[in-house]
C-alpha positions in Angstrom: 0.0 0.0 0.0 0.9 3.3 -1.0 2.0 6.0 1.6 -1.0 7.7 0.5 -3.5 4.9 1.0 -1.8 4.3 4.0 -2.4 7.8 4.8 -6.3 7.9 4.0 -6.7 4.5 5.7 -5.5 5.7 8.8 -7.7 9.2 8.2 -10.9 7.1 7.9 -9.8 4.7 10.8 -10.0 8.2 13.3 -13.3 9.0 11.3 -15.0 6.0 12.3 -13.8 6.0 16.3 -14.9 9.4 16.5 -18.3 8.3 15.0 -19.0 5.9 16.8 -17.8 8.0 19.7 -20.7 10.6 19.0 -22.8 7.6 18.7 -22.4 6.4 22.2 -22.5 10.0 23.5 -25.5 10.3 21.7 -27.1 7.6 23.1 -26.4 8.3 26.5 -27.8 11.9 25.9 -30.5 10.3 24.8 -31.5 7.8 28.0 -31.0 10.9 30.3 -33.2 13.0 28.4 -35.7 9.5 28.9 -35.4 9.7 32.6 -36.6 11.8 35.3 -36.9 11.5 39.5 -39.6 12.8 41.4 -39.6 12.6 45.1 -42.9 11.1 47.1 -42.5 12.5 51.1 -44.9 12.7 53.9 -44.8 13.6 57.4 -45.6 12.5 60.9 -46.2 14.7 63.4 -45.1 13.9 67.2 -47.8 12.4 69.3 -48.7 11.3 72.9 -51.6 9.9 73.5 -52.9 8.4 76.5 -56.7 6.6 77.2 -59.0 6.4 79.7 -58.1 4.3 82.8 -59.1 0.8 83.2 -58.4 -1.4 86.3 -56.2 -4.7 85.6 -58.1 -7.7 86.3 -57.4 -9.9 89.8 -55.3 -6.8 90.5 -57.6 -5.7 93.3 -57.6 -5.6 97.3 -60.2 -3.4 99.0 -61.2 -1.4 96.3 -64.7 -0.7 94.2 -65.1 -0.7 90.9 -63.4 2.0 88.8 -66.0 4.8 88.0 -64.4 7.2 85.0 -61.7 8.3 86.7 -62.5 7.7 90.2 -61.0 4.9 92.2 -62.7 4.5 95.3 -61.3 2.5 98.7 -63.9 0.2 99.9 -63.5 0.3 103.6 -60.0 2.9 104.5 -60.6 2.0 108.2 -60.3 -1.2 110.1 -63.6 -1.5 112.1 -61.9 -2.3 115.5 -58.7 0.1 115.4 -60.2 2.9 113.2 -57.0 2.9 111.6 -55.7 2.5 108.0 -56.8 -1.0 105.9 -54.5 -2.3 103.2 -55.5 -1.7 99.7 -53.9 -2.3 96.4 -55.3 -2.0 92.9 -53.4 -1.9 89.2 -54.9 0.9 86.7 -53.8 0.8 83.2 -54.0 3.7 80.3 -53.3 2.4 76.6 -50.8 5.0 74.9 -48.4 5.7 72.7 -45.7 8.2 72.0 -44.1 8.4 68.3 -40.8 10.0 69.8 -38.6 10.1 72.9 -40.6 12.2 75.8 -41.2 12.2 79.3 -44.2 10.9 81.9 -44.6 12.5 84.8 -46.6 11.4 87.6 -48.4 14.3 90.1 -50.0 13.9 93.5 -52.4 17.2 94.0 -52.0 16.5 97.9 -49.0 13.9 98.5 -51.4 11.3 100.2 -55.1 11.1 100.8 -56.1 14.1 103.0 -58.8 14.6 105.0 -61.4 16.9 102.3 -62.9 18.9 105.6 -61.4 21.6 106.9 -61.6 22.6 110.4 -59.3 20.3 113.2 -56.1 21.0 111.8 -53.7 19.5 113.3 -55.6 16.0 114.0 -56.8 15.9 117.6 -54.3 14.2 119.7 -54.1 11.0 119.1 -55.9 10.6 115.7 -54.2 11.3 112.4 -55.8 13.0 109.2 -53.8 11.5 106.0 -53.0 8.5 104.6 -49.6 7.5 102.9 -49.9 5.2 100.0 -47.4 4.4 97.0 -47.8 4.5 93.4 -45.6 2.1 90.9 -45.8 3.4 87.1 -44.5 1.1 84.1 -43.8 1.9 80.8 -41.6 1.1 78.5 -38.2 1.0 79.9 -39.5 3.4 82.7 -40.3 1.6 85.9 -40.7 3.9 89.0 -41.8 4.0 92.4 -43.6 7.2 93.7 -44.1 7.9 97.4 -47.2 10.2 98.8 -45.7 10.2 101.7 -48.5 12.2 103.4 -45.8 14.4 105.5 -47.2 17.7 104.1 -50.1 19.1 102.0 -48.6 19.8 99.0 -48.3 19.0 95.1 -45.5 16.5 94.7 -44.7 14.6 91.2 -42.0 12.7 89.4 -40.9 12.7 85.7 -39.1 9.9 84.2 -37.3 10.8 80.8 -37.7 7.8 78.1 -35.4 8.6 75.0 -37.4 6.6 72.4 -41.2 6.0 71.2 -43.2 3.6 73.0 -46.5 2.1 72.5 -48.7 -0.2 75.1 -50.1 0.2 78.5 -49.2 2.6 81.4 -49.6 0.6 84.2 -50.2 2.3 87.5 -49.9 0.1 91.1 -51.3 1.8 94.0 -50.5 0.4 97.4 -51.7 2.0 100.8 -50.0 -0.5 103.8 -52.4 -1.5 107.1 -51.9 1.0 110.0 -50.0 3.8 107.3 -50.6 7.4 108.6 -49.2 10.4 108.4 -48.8 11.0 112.1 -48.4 7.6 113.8 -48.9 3.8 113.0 -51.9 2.2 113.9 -53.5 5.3 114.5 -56.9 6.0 114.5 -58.2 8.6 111.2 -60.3 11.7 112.0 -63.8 10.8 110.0 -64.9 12.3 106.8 -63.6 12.1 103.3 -59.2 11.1 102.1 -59.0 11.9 98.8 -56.1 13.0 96.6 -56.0 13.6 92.3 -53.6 11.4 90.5 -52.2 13.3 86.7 -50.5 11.3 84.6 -49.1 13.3 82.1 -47.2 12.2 78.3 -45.0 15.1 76.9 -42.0 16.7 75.3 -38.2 16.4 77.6 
């Protein structure tokens, strides 16, 4: 072959590559210009939510029936001594919480007081308050809260739980024979003990 053949071989060797060069980037053009992303999103807001309480079956010593969101003691007083009967009873609240929070637990009086006024301090002798304890579970959290009856006062606990949870909050109240806030075994001043339980779900 002649230098000149050689020459134009070579020339339409580099033509070729480079078509088939705009061929591929031509193609590729092509398939992008075929494709396109679009993004599907949604959002959940944060939420606590916590039902109505219901008492836990055989979880029940000495109190009534729950009745909405009272929980009354059957008999507080021994009929001989006039002081303090045991009592235990489990409430549960279905809930859930779609991100870490806190619970907190608050006592409006810090034990069951006496409602009436009037005789303050208890006569001697007598008492006028009654210590009990509450256990809450849920989740990982599983504290023990003391009304300790030792002053009138609003007393409460918050428990910090760093990821969602779903389930029952259970709730174990316990008030021990002869508990009062002045003395053991001693006798309670009549009328009505009563104190309000909140159970709260919210942000840390």
């Amino acid at each position: 072959m002649t230098r000149t053949n050689r020459f134009k071989a070579a020339v339409l060797a580099g033509a070729s590559a480079v078509t088939l060069l705009l061929l591929g980037q031509m193609a590729r053009a092509q398939d992008t210009d075929n494709t396109r992303d679009f993004v599907v999103r949604g959002q959940v807001p944060k939420v606590c939510t916590i039902a109505s309480p219901t008492i836990g079956a055989g979880q029940v010593v000495n109190f009534l029936s729950l009745t909405g969101g009272t929980l009354q003691v059957d008999q507080l007083t021994d009929p001989v001594t006039l002081s303090t009967r045991a009592a235990s009873a489990q409430v549960n609240f279905a809930a859930v919480c779609n991100y870490a929070h806190q619970i907190v637990l608050e006592s409006q009086n810090n034990g069951l007081w006496r409602s009436e006024l009037g005789l303050t301090p208890a006569p001697t002798g007598f008492s006028d308050a009654v210590p009990y304890t509450a256990t809450l579970a849920w989740g990982p959290v599983n504290n023990r809260f003391e009304a300790d009856a030792s002053a009138r006062r609003i007393r409460d606990s918050a428990q910090l739980v760093d990821q969602p949870v779903v389930g029952d909050v259970t709730l174990r109240l316990d008030i021990q024979p002869g508990a009062t806030n002045l003395q053991t075994n001693a006798p309670l001043v009549s009328g009505v003990y009563r104190d309000t339980l909140r159970l709260t779900v919210e942000p840390q």
